[in-house]
Structures are given as C-alpha cells and as structure tokens.
N, C-alpha and C positions, 0 to 999 in steps of 0.2 A: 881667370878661371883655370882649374887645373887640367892638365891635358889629357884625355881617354886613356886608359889602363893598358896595355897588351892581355891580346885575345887570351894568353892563356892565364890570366884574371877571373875570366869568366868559364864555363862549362856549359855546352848544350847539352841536352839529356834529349835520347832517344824518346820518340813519342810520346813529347811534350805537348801541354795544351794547356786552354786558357784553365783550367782549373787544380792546375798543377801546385800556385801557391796556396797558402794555409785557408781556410776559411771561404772559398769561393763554390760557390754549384752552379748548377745550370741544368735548363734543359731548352726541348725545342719538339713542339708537335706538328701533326699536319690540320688544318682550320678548314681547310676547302680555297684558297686564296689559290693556288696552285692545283693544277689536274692529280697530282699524285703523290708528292715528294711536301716535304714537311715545309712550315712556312710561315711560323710565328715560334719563337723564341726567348731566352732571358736569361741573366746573368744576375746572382745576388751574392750577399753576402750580408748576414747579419748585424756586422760590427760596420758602422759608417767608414766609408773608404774615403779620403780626399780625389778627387776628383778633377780632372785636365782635359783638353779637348781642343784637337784644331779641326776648322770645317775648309769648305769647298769656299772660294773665291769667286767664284760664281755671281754676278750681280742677282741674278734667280735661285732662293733658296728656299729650301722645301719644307714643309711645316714645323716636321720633327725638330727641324735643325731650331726653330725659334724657340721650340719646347725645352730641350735641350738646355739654351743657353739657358733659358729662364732656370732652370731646375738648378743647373750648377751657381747660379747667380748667387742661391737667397744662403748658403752655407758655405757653398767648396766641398760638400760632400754628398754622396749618394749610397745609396745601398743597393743599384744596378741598373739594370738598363733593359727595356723590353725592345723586341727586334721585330719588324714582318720582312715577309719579301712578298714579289708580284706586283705591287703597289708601291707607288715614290712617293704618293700624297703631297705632290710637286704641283706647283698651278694650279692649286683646288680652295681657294679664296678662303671666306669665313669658315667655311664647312668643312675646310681642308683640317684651319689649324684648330676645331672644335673637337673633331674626330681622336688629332695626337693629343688633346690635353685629354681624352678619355680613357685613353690608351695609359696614357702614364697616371690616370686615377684609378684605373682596372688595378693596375700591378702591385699599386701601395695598396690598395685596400685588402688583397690578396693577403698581405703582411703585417696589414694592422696599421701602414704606415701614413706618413704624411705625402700627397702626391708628391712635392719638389722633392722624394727620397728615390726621384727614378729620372733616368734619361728617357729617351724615344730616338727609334731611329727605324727608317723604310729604306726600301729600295726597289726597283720596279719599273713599270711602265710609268711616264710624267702623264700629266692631265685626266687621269683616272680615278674617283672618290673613290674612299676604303670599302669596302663591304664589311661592317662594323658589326653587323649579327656573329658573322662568321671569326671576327679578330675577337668579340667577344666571349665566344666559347672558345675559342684556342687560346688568350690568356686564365679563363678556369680552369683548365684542363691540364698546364704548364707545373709540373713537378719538381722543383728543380732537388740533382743530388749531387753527388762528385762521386762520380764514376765516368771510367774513357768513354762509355755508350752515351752518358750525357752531355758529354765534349762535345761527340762527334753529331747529337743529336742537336744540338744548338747548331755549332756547324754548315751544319746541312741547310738549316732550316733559315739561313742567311745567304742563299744562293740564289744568283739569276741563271745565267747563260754560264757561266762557272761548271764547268767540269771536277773537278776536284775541289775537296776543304782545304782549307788550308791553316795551320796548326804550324805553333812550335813553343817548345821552353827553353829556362835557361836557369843557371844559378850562379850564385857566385856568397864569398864571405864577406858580412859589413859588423864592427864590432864585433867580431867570434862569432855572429849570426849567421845560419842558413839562408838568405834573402833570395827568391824564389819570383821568378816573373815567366808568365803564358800568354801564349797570344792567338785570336782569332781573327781571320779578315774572310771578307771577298773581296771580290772583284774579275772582271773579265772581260767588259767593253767600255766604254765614253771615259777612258781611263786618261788623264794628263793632268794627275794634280796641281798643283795649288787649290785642292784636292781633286778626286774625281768618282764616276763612278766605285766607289768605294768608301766599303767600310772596315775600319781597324779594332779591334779591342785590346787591348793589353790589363792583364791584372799582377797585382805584384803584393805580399804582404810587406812592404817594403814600409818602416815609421816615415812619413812625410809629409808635411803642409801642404795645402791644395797650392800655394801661389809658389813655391820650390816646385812644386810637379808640372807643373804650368810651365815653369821657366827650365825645366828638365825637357821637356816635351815639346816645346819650341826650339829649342837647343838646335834639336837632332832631326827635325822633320825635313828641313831643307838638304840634310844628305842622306836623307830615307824615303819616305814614299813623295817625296816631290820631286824627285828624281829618277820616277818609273813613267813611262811612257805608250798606249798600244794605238791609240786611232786621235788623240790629238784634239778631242772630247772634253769638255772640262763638266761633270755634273752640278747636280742641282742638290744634292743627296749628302754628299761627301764628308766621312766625321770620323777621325780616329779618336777614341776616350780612354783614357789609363783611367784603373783604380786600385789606390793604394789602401790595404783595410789595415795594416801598422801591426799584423798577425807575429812579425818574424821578431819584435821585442827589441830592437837595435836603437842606438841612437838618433833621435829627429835628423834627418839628413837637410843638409840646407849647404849652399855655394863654398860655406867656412867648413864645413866637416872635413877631417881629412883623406876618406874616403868619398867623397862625393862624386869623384872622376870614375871612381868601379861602377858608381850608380847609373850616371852618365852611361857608359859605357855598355853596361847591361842592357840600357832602353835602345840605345842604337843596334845591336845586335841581333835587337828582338825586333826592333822594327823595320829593320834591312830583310832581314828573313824574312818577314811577311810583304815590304816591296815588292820582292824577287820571287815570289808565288806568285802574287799578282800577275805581273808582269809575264811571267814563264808561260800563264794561266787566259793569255787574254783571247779573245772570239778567234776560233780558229787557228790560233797558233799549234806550232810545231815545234819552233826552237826560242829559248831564251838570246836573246843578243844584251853583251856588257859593253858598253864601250868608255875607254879612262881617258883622256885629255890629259895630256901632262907639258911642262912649261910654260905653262900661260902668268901673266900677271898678279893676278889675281883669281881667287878662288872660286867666285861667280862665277867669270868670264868662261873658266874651263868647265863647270857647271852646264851653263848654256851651251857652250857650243857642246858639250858630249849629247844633252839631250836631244839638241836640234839632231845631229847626228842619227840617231836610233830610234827619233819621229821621224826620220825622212820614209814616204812610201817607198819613194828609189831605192832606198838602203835597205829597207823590207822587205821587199820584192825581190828583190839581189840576193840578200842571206836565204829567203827561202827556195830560191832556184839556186842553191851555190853556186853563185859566180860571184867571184872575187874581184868585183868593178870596182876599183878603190876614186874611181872619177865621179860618181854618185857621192864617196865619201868625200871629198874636197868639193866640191859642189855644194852640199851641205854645211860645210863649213863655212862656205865663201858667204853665206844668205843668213849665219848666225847670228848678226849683230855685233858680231866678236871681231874687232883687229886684228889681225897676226899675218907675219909673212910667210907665204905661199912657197918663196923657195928656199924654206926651212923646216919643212913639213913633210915628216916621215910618217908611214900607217903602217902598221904591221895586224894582219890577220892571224892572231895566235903566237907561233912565234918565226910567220912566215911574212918577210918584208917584202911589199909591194912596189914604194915609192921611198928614195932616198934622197931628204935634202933637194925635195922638190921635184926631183928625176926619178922618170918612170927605172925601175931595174926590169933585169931578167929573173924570171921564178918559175918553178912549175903548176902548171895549171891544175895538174892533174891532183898534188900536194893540197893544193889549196881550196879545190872542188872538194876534196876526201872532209880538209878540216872543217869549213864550210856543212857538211851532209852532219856533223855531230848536234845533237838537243842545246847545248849550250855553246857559244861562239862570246869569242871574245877580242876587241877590236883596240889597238891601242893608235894614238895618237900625238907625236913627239914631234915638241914646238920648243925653240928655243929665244922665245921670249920672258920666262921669270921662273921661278919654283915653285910656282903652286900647280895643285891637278886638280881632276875631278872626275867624278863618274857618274853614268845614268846607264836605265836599265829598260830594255822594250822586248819586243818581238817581233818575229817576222809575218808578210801582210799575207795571207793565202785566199784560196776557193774560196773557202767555208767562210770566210769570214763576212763579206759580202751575203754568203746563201743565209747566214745568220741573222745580221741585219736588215736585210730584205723582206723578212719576215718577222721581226721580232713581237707588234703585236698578234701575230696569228696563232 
C-alpha cells in the first residue's frame, strides 16, 4: 500500500462540516425524546453513496447496529442514515430491533425509497424502549437542506452528555478534482473504542466502491478513534459510517490508483479530528491529554502502551491536578502488557524532561504545574527498543465527572 500524503496534501477548511461535500443535507429536530434540545436527526443524499462502517466490539450490541449492518449488506450503498439520541435501543429484545427497522422504514419512505436505502443509529440510555410516537413525528418533521444551520442542527441533535458538536472538513485534489470530505460525531462518556460510546459520520463526494471504502476505513480506524480513551467504557451503540455519493467526478479510487494515499490520508485526517473532539469533549473534562510512545518494536505495542497510559485514572487525575507524577506514568506502563526496559525510559511533559534513561532528573515544578494548567498537554514517551511509535488520545478525570454519571438517568 502507498504510504499517506504529507499534511500539506490535504487542507482543512474553517467551519467545516458534514455537509461541506457536493450533494449531501441534513437536518435535526427536537421529538420530545429529550426535555429541550433537538434529538432525532439525518443525513441524505440523493445519488446512492457507497457505504463503510466499523461498529463497537462490544459482545452487547444494540439494535440499530444489526439494522445497519443488514442495510449496508444488501447493496454497499445507502442514501443516509437516520439518528436519535436519549435512547440506545440497547437490551430492548424483539421490540428493540422492530422499533430500528421502523425507523429506517419511516426515513426511506419519506424519499420514496427502499428501506435497506438508510442506516439507523441511537444513542442514550441502555435498557430503555424507544417512544416511537414521538421518533415518529420527529422523522416527519426532518427537512433536510445544506445549509451550516442544518449541520449544526443534525449536530446537536446527536448529543448526550456532549457539551459541544463537533464538526470538521477537509479537501484535497484527486484527478484535477475538488474531493471534499465532512464530518460529524459525538461522544463524551463510555468512550474506549474498539468502538465506544460513540458516533462518527464522515461524507465525502469522493468516486468509490463500497468494499475500497471499507478497506479505506479499516485502514485508518485503529490510528483514529480506537485510539481515543475517557473512562475505559467500551459501548453497546458504537458506529462510525462514511458515505461516499461519487459527486466530485474523479476516477474510481481503489488500492491501484495513484492517488489513493491522498484519499487515505484525507479519511485519517478527518477522523483524527473528530477522535480528538471526542476525546477533548469527554464527561467533565477540562483538558485534552496526547500522549506518543516512541521506540517500541512494533507499532501495536506503542499503541497499547500510549493508551494504557491516558486510560490510567492516575494519570487523570495527575493531569487535572497538574502534578507532573511521571511515577503514575511508568506505572502504567509497567501494567501494559507491553515489554520494554524500565532503565531506558525517558517521559517528557511537553518539552519538559522528568525522568532520563530510567533516572528520576531535577526540573522545575513550578514549569511543569504551569504546562500541565494548559486545555491540551502533551506527554511523550522515549524507549529504546525499535522504530516504531504510537499515539492515543484521552482526558483528564474530574468533579463533574462522577456528579455526571451519578446521575445520568435522572
């Protein structure tokens, strides 16, 4: 395979969103599912898009997600996807997954179309049946257009405990084409994919076969959002879906193209971005933590141990009290599953060194409190075991976070 583009390949475009490439609308009302804030959702596009999707790993998955698969089964393509929130339709037996095939019959019919011409996807409380009166007049009601208000109105209307939407685009040239990719997620708690509390959208007018999109989309997932981390949670829900509607007129992209690596590269860009909202974004957080593993053997290996790292509560707790314990951070290393020698293990907090070659140094405290108090922190970790790195992305564990969950169904 060819190997990713440099970033300046690609261009993000200010106040990007999923509806930025050719052909795509949306909107997002409020149904009553939710006390105030909108809560039923969708995403179309006239011209059949190819269609991709990785779910939660989850041995418990939740209805949408069976609906789902069956939708993209019977073509490899779709014409969108309907959304709720409040509601996971998780553990909710026949009745559960009767509700999601209604839901994806409401939306096609809405269009004239054939139900397997739509996704389904919840999010919400587990163990709770849909209130189906209510999801059924918020998909009548669902207008969708392409305008920013309907971005942000879909947006919204895909949020639980999520403080912020979260939005971005991007572009780049394939063939002399304009090729244009948006993206929408939440997420904010039971986050630790191999998926998790979490949803992705990505749309691209991008020409592409659903099982190239597929294998574009698996590619990239394990150094994008299965690499974000907030409470260590793995959902029931969990479903990132690209759609590609082939708007931008380029040549079929497939592993032999010569630009396929820009493509590549565009979905990872696009999906790292919306990670790293997640992540930034999760219950209670304050600050984003990155932290990169570098010399390890293999690329996994630094994989794991980065995220073990930035799941640790210790390490959580530490970044949100800046204190620069870097003993929390080799502690979590040691419990990673990962090999490596201890007295060749450098940490540095930004670009302030804690621990050299296994030995504690002298620093200042006061330095590394200051860098520590910044929204984003960033941790590195220098192993002289092999050339490969890795990175993962979380937050730190606060008050609220707890006061959040404590009460989540109330």
């Amino acid at each position: 395979m060819n190997t990713l583009q440099p970033v300046e390949e690609i261009k993000q475009i200010q106040e990007g969103n999923i509806l930025m490439p050719q052909g795509f609308q949306a909107s997002g009302v409020h149904a009553g599912l939710r006390y105030s804030k909108k809560d039923v959702g969708i995403i179309f596009t006239d011209v059949p898009a190819s269609a991709a999707a990785v779910y939660t790993q989850n041995i418990v998955q939740a209805a949408p997600i069976n609906v789902t698969k069956d939708s993209i089964a019977v073509t490899g393509k779709l014409h969108g996807i309907v959304v709720n929130s409040a509601c996971a339709n998780a553990c909710t037996g026949e009745q559960g997954l009767k509700d999601a095939k209604e839901m994806r019959e409401l939306a096609a019919q809405k269009f004239g179309l054939e139900d397997h011409s739509f996704a389904v996807a919840s999010t919400g409380v587990i163990g709770e049946f849909m209130e189906m009166e209510k999801v059924r007049k918020g998909i009548e009601s669902l207008q969708p257009e392409n305008t920013p208000e309907a971005a942000e109105a879909f947006g919204t209307a895909i949020l639980t405990t999520d403080i912020v939407t979260k939005s971005c685009g991007y572009e780049t040239i394939i063939d002399g084409k304009t090729v244009k990719m948006g993206g929408a997620a939440k997420g904010s708690g039971m986050i630790h994919p191999n998926m998790a509390t979490m949803l992705g959208f990505i749309t691209t007018d991008a020409v592409i076969e659903p099982d190239d999109l597929q294998q574009a989309l698996s590619s990239i997932t394990n150094d994008t959002f299965n690499q974000i981390t907030v409470d260590g949670d793995c959902s029931t829900n969990d479903m990132v879906l690209v759609l590609a509607n082939g708007e931008a007129d380029n040549e079929p992209l497939t592993p032999d193209h010569p630009e396929w690596s820009i493509f590549l590269e565009l979905l990872k860009q696009t999906s790292e971005n919306l990670a790293k909202q997640i992540a930034k974004d999760g219950e209670g957080a304050t600050k984003l933590i990155e932290v990169n593993v570098h010399g390890m053997n293999t690329k996994q290996d630094s994989q794991m141990m980065a995220k073990t790292i930035v799941g640790s509560n210790l390490v959580k707790t530490a970044a949100f009290g800046a204190d620069a314990n870097w003993g929390r951070i080799i502690a979590a290393m040691g419990r990673s599953g990962v090999v490596f020698n201890p007295d060749q293990t450098t940490i540095v907090f930004g670009d302030i060194v804690v621990l050299k070659d296994g030995e504690p140094i002298m620093f200042s405290e006061e330095d590394a409190k200051a860098y520590l108090e910044n929204e984003s922190i960033i941790i590195h970790v220098y192993l002289k075991d092999g050339n490969e790195s890795g990175t993962a992305w979380g937050c730190d564990l606060t008050y609220d976070y707890v006061k959040i969950n404590g009460s989540y169904r109330s």
